[in-house]
Wavefront OBJ file of the C-alpha trace (Angstrom):
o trace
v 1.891 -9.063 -20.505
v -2.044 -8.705 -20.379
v -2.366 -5.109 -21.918
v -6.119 -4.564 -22.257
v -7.338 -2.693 -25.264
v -8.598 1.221 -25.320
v -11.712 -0.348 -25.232
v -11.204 -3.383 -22.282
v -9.915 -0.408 -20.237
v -12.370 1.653 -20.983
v -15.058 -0.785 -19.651
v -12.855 -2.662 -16.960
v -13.948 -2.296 -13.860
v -12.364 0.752 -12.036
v -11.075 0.851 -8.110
v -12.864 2.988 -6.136
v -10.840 5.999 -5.945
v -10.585 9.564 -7.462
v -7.908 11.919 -7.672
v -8.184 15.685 -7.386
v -5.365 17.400 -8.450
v -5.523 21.428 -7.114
v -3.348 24.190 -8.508
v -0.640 21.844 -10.325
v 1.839 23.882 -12.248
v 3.857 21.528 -14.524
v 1.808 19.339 -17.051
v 4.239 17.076 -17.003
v 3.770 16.303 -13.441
v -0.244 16.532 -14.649
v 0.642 14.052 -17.189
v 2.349 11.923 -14.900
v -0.337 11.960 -13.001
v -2.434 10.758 -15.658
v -0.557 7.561 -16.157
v -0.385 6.923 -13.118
v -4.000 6.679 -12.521
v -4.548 4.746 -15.892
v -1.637 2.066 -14.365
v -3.405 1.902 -10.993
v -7.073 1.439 -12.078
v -9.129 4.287 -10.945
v -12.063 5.951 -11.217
v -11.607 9.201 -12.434
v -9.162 12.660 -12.192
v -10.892 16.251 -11.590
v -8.237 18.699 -12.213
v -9.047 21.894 -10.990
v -7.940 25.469 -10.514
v -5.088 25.823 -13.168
v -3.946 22.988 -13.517
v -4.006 22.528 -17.014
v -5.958 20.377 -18.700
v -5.802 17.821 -22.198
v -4.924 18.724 -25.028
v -1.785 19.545 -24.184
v 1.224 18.340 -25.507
v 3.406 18.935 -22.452
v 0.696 16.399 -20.443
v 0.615 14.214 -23.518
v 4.206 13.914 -23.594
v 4.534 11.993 -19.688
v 1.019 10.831 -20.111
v 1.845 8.841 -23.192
v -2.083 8.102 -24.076
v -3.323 8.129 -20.689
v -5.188 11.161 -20.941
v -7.560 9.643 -23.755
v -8.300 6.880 -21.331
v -8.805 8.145 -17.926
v -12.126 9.516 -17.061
v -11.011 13.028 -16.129
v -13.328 16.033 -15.373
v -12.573 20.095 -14.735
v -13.820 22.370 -11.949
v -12.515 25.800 -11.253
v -13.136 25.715 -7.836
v -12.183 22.680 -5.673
v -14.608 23.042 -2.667
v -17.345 22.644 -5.766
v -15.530 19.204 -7.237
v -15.411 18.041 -3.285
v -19.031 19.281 -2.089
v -20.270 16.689 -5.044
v -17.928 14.141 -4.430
v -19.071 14.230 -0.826
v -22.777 14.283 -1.663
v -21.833 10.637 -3.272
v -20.420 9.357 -0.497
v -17.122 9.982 -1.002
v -14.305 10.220 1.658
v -12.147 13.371 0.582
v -8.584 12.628 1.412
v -5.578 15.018 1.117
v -2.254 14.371 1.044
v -0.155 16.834 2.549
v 2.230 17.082 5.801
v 0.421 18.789 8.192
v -1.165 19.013 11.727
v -2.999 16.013 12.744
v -1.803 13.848 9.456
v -1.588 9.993 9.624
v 0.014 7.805 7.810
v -0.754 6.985 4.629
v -0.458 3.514 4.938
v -3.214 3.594 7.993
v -6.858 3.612 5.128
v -9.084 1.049 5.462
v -11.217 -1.194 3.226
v -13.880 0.558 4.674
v -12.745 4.307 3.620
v -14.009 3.270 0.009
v -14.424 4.944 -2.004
v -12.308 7.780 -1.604
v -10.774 10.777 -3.306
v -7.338 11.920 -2.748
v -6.209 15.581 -2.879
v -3.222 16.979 -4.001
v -1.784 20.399 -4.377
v 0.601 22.683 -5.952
v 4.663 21.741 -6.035
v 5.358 24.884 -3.941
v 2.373 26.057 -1.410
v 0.769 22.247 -0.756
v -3.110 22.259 -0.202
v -4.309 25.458 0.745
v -5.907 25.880 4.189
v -9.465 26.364 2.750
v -9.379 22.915 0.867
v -7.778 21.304 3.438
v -10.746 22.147 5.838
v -13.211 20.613 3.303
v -11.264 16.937 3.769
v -11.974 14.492 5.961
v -8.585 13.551 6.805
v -5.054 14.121 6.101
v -2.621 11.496 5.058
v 1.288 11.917 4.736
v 4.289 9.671 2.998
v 6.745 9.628 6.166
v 9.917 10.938 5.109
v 13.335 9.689 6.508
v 15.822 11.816 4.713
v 17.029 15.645 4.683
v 14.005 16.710 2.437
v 10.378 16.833 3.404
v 8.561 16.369 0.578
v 8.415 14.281 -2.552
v 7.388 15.497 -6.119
v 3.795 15.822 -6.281
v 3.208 13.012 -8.651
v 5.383 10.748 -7.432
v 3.820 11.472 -3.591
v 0.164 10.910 -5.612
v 1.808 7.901 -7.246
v 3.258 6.391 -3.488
v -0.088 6.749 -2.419
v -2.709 5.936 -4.989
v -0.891 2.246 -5.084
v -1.007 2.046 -1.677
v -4.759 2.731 -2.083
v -5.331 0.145 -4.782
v -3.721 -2.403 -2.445
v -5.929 -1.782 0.255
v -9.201 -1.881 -1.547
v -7.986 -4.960 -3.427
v -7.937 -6.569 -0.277
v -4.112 -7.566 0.161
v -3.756 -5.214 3.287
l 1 2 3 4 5 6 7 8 9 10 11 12 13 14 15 16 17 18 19 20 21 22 23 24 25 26 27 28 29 30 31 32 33 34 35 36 37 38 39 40 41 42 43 44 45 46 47 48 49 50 51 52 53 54 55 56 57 58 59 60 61 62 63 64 65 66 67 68 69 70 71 72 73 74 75 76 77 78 79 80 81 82 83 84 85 86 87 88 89 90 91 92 93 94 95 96 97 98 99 100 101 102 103 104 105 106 107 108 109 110 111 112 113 114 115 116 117 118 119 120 121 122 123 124 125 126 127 128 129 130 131 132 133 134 135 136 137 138 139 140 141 142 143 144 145 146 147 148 149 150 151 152 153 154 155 156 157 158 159 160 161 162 163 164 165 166 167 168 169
């Protein structure tokens, strides 16, 4: 295995795509998250509301390092994290079941660079975020349940993500 260095991550090249995580309630599914995004490559995680944020040694303890590496930033308010983002040409993204969702799976090259939002393990995206997107995307479920954890859902999809903007979809 090619494990690149603190510092080779650090000034690797990063995939066009941020992750907004809104309300989260378990730092380990915040510290999940975290490695996650360090394994996949992207640009940067704004945590905001209250989700917690590092130090913490619940996140550190599923993040195992990765929140020292990924670029993360804090905003109280989501709309303010997503008005920015916006302003920089970013397509916001959340992921959520919901009225008028598509696939996940249905992004193209040409969405780049994007953020995807995700929300708290109980209540989802709440309806005034989810009016500041651009589009909602959803992980098609085939079983009894209707939803996946949140960080595995933000895993499914930021991987899917990487793919596409790699080029190999």
């Amino acid at each position: 295995m090619n494990r690149l260095s603190v510092e080779q991550y650090a000034a690797a090249p990063k995939h066009p795509v941020f992750l907004l995580l809104y309300n989260i309630r378990s730092m380990w599914n915040v510290g999940s998250m975290f490695r996650t995004a360090d394994a996949a490559g992207i640009e940067k995680m704004i945590l905001c509301g209250y989700t917690a944020t590092p130090p913490r040694k619940e996140i550190a303890k599923t993040a195992l390092g990765a929140q020292d590496t990924v670029p993360w930033e804090y905003y109280a308010d989501p709309v303010d994290a997503v008005t920015i983002l916006k302003e920089c040409g970013v397509r916001i993204l959340a992921l959520e079941i919901a009225t008028g969702s598509v696939p996940y799976t249905e992004i193209k090259a040409a969405d780049f660079p994007l953020c995807l939002v995700v929300g708290n393990e109980v209540e989802g995206i709440e309806p005034r975020l989810l009016n500041c997107c651009d589009h909602v995307l959803e992980i098609p479920q085939y079983g009894i349940k209707h939803s996946l954890n949140v960080a595995v859902a933000a895993g499914v999809a930021l991987f899917e993500l990487v793919r596409i903007v790699r080029g190999n979809g």
